[in-house]
C-alpha atoms as one frame of an Amber mdcrd trajectory, in Angstrom:
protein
  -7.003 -14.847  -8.442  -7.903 -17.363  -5.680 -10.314 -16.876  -2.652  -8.522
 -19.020   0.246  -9.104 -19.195   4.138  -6.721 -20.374   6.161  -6.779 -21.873
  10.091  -4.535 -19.538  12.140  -4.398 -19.866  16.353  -8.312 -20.975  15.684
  -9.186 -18.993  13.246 -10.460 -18.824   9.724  -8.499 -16.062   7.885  -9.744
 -15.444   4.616  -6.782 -13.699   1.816  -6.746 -13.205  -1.715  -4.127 -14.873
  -3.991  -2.298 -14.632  -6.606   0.492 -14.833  -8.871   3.771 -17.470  -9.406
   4.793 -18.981  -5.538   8.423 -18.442  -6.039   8.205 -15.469  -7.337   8.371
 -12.416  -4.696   6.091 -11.710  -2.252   3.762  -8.512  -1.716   1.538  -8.544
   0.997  -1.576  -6.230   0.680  -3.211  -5.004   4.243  -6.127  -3.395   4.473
  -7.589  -0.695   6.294 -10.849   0.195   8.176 -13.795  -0.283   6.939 -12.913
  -2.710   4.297 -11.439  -5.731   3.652  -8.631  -7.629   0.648 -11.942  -6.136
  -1.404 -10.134  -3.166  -1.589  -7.310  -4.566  -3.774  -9.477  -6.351  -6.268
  -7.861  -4.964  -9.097  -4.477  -4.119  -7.329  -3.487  -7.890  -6.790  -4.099
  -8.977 -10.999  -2.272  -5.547 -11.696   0.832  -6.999 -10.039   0.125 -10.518
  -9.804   2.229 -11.143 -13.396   5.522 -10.769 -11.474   5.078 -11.192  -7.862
   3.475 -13.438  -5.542   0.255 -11.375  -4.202  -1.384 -12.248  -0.882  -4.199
  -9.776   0.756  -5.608 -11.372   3.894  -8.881 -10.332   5.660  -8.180  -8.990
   9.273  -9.803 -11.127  12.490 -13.178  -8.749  12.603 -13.013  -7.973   8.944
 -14.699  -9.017   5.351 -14.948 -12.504   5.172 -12.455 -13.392   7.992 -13.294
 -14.593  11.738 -15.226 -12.651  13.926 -14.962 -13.866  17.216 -17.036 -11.601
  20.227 -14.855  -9.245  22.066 -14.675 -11.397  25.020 -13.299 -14.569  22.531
 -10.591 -12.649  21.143  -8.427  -9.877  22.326  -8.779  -6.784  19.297  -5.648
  -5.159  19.685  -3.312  -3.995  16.802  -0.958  -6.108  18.460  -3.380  -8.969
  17.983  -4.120  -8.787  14.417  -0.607  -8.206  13.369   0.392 -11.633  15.596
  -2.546 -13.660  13.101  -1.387 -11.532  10.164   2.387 -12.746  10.954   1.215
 -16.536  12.179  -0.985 -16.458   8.670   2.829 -15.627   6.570   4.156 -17.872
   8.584   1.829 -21.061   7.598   1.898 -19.926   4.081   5.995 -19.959   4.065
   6.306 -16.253   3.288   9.214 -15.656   4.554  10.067 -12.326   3.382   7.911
  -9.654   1.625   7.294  -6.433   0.850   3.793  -4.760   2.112   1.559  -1.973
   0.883  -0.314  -0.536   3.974  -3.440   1.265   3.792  -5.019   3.214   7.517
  -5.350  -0.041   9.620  -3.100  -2.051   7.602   0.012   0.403   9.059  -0.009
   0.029  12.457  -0.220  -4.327  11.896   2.337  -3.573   9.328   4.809  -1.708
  11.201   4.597  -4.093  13.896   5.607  -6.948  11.772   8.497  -5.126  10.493
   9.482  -4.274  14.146   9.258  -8.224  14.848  10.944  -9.318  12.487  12.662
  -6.384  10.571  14.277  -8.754   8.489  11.590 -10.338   6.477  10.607  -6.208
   4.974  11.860  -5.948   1.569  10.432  -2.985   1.011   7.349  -0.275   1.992
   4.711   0.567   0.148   2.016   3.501   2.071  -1.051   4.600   0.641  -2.549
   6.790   3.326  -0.799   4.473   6.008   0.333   6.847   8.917   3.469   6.740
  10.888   3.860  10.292  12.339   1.366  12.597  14.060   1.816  15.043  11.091
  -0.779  13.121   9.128  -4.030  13.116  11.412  -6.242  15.612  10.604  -8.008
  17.241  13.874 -11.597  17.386  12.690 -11.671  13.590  12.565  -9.386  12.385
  14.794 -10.604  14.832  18.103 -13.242  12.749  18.606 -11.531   9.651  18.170
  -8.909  10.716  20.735 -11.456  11.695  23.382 -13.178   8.895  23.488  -9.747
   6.387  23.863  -9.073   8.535  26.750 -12.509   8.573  28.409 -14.896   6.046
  26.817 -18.469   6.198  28.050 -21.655   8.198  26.696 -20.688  11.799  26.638
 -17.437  10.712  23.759 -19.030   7.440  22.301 -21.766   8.666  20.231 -19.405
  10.685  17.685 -17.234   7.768  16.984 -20.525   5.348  16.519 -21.004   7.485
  14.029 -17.890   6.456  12.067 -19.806   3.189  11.786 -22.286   4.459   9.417
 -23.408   4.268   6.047 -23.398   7.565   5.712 -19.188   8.090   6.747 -18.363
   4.855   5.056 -19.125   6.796   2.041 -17.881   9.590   2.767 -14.687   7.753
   3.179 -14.553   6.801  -0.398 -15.425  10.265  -1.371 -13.851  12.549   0.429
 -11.007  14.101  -1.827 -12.139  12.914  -4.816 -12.633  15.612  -7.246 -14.716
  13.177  -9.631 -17.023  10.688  -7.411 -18.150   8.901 -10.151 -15.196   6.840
 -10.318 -15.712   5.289  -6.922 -18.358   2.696  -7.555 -21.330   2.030  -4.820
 -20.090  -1.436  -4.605 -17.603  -0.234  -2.277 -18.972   1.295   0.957 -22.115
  -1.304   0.460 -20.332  -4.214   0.315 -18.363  -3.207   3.784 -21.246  -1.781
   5.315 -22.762  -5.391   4.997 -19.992  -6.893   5.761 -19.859  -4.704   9.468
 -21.961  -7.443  10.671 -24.364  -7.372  13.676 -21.833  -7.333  17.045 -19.488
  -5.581  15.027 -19.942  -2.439  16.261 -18.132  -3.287  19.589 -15.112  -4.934
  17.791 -14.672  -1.209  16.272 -15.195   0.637  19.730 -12.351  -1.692  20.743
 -10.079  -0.983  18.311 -10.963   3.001  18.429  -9.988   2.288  22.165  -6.279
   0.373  21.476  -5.654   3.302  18.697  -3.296   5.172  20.807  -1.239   2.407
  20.898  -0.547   2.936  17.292   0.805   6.674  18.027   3.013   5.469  21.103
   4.449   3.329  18.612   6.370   6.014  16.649   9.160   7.006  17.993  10.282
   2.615  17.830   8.947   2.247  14.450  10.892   6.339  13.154  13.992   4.351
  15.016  13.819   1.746  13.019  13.168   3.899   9.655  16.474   5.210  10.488
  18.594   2.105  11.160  17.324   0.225   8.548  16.414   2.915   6.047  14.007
   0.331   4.252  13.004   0.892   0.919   9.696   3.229   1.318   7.151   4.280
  -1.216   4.314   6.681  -0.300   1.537   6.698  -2.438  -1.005   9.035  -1.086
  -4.019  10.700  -1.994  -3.728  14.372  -1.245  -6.799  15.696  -0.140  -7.496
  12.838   2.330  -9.392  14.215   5.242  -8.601  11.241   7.795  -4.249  11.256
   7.309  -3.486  14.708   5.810  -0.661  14.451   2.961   1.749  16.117   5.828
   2.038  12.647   7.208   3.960  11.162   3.852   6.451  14.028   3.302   7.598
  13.393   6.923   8.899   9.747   6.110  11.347  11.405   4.884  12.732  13.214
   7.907  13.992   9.463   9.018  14.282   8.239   5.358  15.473  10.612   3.364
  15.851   8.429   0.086  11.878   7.632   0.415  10.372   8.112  -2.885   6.736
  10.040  -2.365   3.754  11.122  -4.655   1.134  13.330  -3.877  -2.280  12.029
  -5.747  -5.286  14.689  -6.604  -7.380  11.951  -4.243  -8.642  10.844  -0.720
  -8.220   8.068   1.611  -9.222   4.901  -0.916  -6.928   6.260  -3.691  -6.734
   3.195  -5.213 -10.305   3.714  -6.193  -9.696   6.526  -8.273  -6.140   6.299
  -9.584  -5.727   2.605  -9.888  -3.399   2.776 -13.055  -1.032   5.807 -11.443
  -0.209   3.580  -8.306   0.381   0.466  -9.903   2.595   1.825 -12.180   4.644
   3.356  -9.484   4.256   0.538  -7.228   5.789  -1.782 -10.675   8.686   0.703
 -11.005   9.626   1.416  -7.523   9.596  -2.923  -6.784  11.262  -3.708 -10.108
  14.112  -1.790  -8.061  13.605  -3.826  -5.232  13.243  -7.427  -5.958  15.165
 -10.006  -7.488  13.023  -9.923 -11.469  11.202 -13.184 -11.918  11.861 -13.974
 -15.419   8.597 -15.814 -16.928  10.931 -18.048 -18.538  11.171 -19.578 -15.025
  13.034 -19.003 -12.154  14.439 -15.800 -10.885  17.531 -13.444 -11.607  18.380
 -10.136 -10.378  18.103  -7.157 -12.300  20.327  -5.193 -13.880  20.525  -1.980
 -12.268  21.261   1.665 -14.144  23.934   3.108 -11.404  21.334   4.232  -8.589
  18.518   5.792 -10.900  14.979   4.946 -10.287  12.932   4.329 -13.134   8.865
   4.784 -13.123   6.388   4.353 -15.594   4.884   7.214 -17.655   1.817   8.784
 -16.620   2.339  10.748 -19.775   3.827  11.327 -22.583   6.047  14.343 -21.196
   8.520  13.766 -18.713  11.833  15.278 -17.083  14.279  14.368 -15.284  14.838
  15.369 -12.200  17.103  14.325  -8.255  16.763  10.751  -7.461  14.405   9.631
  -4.346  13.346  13.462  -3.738   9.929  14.303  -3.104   7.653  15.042  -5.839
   3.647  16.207  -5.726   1.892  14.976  -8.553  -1.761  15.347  -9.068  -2.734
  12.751 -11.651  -6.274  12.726 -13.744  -7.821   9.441 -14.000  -7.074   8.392
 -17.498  -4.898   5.734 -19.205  -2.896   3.504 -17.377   0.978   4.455 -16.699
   1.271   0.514 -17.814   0.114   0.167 -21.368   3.680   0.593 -23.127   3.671
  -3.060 -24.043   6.522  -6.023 -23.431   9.304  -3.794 -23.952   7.877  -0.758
 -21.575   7.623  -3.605 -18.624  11.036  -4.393 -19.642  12.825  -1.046 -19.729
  10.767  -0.056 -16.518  11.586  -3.059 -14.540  15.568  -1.835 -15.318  17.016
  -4.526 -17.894  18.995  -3.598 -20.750  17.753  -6.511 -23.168  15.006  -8.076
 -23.674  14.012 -11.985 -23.710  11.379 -13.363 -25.878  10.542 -16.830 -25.259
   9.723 -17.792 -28.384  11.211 -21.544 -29.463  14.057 -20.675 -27.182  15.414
 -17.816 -28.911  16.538 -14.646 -27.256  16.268 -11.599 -28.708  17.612  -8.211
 -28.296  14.231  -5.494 -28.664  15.130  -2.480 -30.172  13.365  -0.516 -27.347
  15.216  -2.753 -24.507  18.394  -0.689 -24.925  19.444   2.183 -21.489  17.849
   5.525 -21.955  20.929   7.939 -22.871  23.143   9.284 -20.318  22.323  12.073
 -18.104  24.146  15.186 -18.410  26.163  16.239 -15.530  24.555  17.603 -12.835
  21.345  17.167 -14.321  20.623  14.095 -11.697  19.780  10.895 -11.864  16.108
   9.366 -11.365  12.604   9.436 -11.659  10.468  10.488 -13.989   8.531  13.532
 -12.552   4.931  14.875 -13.884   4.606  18.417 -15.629   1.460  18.819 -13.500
   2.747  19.424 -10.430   1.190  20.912  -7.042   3.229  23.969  -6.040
């Protein structure tokens, strides 16, 4: 992985890096309070097939922080660097996991320039009112409308050690797989004068909600490859808010995790492995042999990795609840697993320039009628 900064519109934008250039791109935003830190593991996860960049925001981790009155801190304003950054870099098309912040400057990329989304990924990245869960957001809400000293001191609050990590914990029914590193290192990173760039932001939030109804347009018109990825028992987006993706999209694959708001914290193996599955449908495979070719696709079924041993079949693209224990990683079957998951029906060894046929590179036998076509769905499964 490399640590870069680039100079966009003035400004030094740190991102994360990693992966084969040509190969396709996934762009990794980030949400509030963190930074790219948050994908740490994420980007090496994927970074064997795809082209991984996770950029700092202007006010965030190791990027720029100009003063309020140097730089306008808008949603709209962030997603203009994030799209100037792609831009400079020659991404020209992508798909993007978003994560709280990183939706709203995601969504308005993709409603700039809809054609550069290859796909959606959402971990806890709102698009409908469904998700926001009152207890937090009240406060938020009054003080965009009003802002002075009767609504400020409640949202201040969000600024604190103390709700940073809560916002790693909450939802998580084992803390001791978040690690301390986590809120610490973006509570130090909230940097004196901070504190006012985040009162701005809290201020341009309802922009993000206005929003909607454009960005659920476009859902339907384009009906853009979505995966939600979202941790359950998050007490900031509430897992209402991914089920309703699929009023407007009703293919959108979606997986309820037994976690909160930094999911990837806590079920790191479960995502990526749906996140490899659901692109490997997606993209265009880069071979590692060099160079790119697209993949050979079973009739419309979407393959995932295995979470577990037991699995059964079940309606392609419907909505599933899974609550996953930390454990093994979905992604430990081995060459031939990454082959059958990514959807090809023989495998290539480059070994002295032979090919080879694996034995376990072969199509999973038919499905009986009527029995449907598609993912692999967990035995554990919320009612």
């Amino acid at each position: 992985m490399h640590h870069r900064i680039a100079k966009v519109q003035g400004l030094q934008v740190f991102y994360r890096e990693a992966g084969f250039a040509d190969a396709p791109a996934v762009v990794l935003l980030h949400g509030f309070p963190t930074s790219s830190h948050m994908f740490r593991h994420l980007i090496p996860a994927l970074a064997d097939r795809y082209h991984v960049i996770a950029p700092d925001h202007i006010g965030f981790g190791y990027s720029s922080m100009p003063s309020t009155s140097e730089f306008p801190y808008t949603f709209e304003a962030l997603a203009d660097v994030t799209a100037a950054l792609f831009d400079d870099l020659g991404v020209d098309r992508f798909a993007m996991y978003v994560q709280d912040y990183g939706a709203p400057i995601g969504w308005r990329l993709a409603l700039g320039s809809p054609q550069r989304i290859a796909a959606i990924i959402t971990q806890n990245g709102n698009a409908y009112t469904d998700s926001f869960v009152r207890s937090f957001w009240d406060g938020l809400f009054a003080y965009a409308a009003a802002p002075g000293p009767d609504t400020e001191p409640p949202v201040r609050a969000a600024l604190t050690l103390e709700s940073t990590h809560w916002q790693y914990e909450n939802g998580v029914t084992d803390p001791t797989l978040i690690s301390p590193d986590t809120w610490t290192l973006d509570q130090a990173l909230l940097a004196p004068g901070n504190d006012e760039i985040q009162l701005r932001l809290f201020r341009d939030y309802p922009s993000n909600v206005d929003l909607y109804p454009r960005l659920q347009e476009y859902f339907r018109t384009s009906q853009v490859p979505v995966l939600a990825v979202w941790g359950a028992r998050d007490e900031i987006f509430g897992p209402d808010g991914a089920q309703a993706f699929q009023r407007d999209l009703p293919h959108a694959e979606i997986h309820l995790l037994d976690s909160g708001h930094f999911a990837l914290e806590s079920h790191l193996e479960v995502i990526t492995g749906y996140i490899r599955g659901f692109l490997g449908q997606v993209f265009t495979h880069f071979d590692a042999c060099g160079g790119t070719r697209p993949l050979r696709r079973r009739g419309h079924r979407v393959r995932h990795p295995r979470a577990a041993k037991t699995h059964s079949w079940t309606q392609p693209w419907r909505a599933h609840r899974d609550v996953h224990e930390p454990g093994p990683g979905p992604d430990v079957e081995g060459m031939w697993g990454v082959l059958r998951r990514a959807g090809l029906d023989a495998g290539v060894v480059c070994a002295g320039g032979d090919a080879a046929r694996g034995q376990h590179g072969h199509r999973q036998p038919p499905l009986q009628p009527g029995a449907g076509q598609g993912v692999r769905r967990r035995h554990h499964e919320r009612p």
